[in-house]
C-alpha positions in Angstrom: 42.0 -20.3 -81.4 41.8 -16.8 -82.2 38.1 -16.7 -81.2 38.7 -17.8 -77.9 41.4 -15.0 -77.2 38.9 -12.6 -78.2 36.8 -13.5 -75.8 38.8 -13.9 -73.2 40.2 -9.7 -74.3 36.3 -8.9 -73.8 35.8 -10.2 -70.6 39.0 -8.2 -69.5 37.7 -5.1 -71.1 34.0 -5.8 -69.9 35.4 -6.1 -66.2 37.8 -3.3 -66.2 35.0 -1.3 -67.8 32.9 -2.3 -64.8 35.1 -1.4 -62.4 35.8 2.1 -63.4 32.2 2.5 -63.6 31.8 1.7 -60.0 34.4 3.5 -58.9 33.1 6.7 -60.9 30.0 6.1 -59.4 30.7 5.5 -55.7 32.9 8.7 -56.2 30.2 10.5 -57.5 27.8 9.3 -54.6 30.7 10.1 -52.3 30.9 13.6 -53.5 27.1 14.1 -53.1 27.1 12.7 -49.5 29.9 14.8 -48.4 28.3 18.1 -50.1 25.3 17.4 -48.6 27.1 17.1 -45.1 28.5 20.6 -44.9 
């Protein structure tokens, strides 16, 4: 069922996605939080 692969590609996508996101993000914050510290 090629609709079911699909799916499962765009919940890979969608969670890898997330990830980087958060990890930008917390980087980001992390970057802010150690500027500010100095």
């Amino acid at each position: 069922m090629p609709d079911a692969d699909e799916s499962i590609l765009l919940n890979k996508e969608r969670k890898l996605f997330r990830r980087i996101l958060f990890g930008r993000l917390a980087f980001y914050l992390g970057l802010n939080v150690g500027g500010n510290n100095e």
